[in-house]
N, C-alpha and C positions, 0 to 999 in steps of 0.2 A: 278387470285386471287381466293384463296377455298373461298369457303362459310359455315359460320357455320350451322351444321346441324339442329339446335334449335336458333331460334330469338328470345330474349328480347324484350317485351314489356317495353319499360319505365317506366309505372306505374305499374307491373307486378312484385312480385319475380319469380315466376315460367313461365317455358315458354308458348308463344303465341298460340301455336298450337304444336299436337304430333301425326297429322293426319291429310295427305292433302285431302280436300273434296273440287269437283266440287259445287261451287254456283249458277253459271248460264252460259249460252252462247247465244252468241247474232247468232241468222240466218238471212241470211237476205232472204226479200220476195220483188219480186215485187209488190204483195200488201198482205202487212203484215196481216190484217184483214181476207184476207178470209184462206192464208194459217195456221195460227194460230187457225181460227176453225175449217178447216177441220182438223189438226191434231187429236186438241181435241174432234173432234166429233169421229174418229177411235179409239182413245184411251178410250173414256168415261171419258172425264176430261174437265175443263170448262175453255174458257179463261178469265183471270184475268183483271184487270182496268188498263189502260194506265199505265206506269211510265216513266215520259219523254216521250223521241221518241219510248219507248219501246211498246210491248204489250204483256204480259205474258201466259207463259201455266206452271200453276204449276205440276210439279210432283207427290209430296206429299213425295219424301226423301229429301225435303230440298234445290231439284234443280228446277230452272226456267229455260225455254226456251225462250229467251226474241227475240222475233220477231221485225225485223227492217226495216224500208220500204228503199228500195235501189234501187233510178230507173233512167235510162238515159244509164246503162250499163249491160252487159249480168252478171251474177248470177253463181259464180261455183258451181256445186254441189259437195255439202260434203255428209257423211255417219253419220246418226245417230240410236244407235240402242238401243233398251228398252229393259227390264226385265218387263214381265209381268204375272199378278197369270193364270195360266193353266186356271183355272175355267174364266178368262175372254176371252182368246186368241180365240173363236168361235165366239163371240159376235163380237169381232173386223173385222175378216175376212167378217162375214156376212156384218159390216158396209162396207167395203172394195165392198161388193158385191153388198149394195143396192146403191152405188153409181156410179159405173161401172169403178170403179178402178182394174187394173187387179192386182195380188200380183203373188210373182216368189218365187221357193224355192231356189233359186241360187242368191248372189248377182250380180251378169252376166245380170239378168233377161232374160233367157234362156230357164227354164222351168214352162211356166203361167198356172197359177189356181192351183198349186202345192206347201204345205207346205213341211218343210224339218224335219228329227226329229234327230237335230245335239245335242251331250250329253245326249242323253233321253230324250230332248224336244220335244219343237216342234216351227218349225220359220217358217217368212217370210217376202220378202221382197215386197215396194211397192214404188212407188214414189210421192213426192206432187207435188204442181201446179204450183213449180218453179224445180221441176228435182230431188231436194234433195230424197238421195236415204233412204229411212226410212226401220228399221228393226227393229220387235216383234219376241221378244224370250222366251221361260218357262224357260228355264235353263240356265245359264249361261256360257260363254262357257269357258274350263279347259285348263288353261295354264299350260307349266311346270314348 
């Protein structure tokens, strides 16, 4: 059955939405707490107040990363990968460094201590302290 490409809101003449935007996604951590600060501690962003079983890392374009404690089973690792301003991406790696995380300019993680400069940026990739493979980029990268 198609789907219309605009939904009615009932209380709404006009439509619900004319642009789909990520809200949040839930990770899961073996312990939510410490992965959700180390993120934010790489990043320079602070984690937020419980909600539910959640524990948040805001962004700041409106998406959360809602951390989820999930234990008794093994953790797949997913890819998640940021845009972030040039002017911060040094600061990050250095945190990267005073923690003794190593970071890879390949998602492969194949070549360590090594940024990449895919579209004029500049990336890298690292992992947290359930496997998830994290990636800081300047630029975003150009699809056709």
């Amino acid at each position: 059955m198609p789907l219309p490409h605009e939904e009615q809101n009932p209380h709404e003449s006009t439509p619900a939405t004319t642009v789909v935007q990520l809200n949040h996604t839930a990770i899961y951590a073996s312990d939510q707490h410490l992965s959700a600060e180390f993120l934010a501690a790489v990043l320079g962003l602070k984690v937020g107040a419980p909600f539910g079983p959640f524990l948040p890392v805001d962004l700041g374009n409106g998406v959360t990363l809602d951390y989820y404690a999930k234990t008794g089973e093994p953790i797949q690792s997913q890819h998640y990968a940021f845009l972030v301003p040039d002017g911060q991406f040094d600061g990050m790696i250095a945190r990267l460094e005073a923690v003794g995380v190593t970071y890879y300019a390949d998602p492969n993680h194949t070549r360590p201590g090594r940024i990449n400069d895919l579209f004029g940026g500049r990336g890298a990739y690292f992992a947290d302290p359930d496997g998830h493979n994290m990636e800081i980029m300047t630029r975003p990268y150009v699809r056709p």
